[in-house]
N, C-alpha and C positions, 0 to 999 in steps of 0.2 A: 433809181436804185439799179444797181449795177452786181447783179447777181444771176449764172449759168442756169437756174435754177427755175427763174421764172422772167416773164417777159409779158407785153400786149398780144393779146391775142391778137388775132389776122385773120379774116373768113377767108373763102373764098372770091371774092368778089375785091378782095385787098381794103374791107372795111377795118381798120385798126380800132379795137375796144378801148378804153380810158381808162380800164382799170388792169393791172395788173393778176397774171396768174401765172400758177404753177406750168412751166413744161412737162414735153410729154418727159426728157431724162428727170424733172424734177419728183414728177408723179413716180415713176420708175422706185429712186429713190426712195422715196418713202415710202413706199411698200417694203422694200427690201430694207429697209431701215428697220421697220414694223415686228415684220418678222425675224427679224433677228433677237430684238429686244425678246420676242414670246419666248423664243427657245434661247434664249439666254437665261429666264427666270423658271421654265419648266425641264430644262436638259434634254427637251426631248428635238431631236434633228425633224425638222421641216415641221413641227406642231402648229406655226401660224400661219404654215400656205393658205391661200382661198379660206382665209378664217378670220380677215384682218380688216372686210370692209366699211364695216362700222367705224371702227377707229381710226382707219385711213379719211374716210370723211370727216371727221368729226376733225382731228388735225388740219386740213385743208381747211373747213373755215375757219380754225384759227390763225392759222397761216393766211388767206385772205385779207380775214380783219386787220392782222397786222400789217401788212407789205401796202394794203389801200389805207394805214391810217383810221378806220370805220371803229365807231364806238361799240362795243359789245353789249 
């Protein structure tokens, strides 16, 4: 998969992971993604700052499941 967004992880040690994840611009992204949506449907500017991390995870293993293929 060939997407800015996410890549093999890489420790330190230069172990490369098998499965695919989010980066850090992709995480980025979806936060600011997140929050935009909130205060797109409440009108109120900055209402899903630091208010968003539940649903930010909750996306990410969906986004996992999908980009690894894994059954839900």
């Amino acid at each position: 998969m060939s997407n800015k967004y996410v890549e093999h992880y890489v420790d330190e040690d230069g172990r490369v992971d098998n499965k695919l994840t989010l980066t850090s611009e992709g995480f980025l992204e979806l936060t600011e993604d997140i929050e935009v949506i909130v205060e797109k449907f409440t009108g109120v500017d900055g209402a899903g700052f630091m208010k968003c991390a539940q649903i930010r995870e909750d996306l990410m293993d969906l986004i996992h499941e999908i980009i690894n293929e894994e059954e839900a």
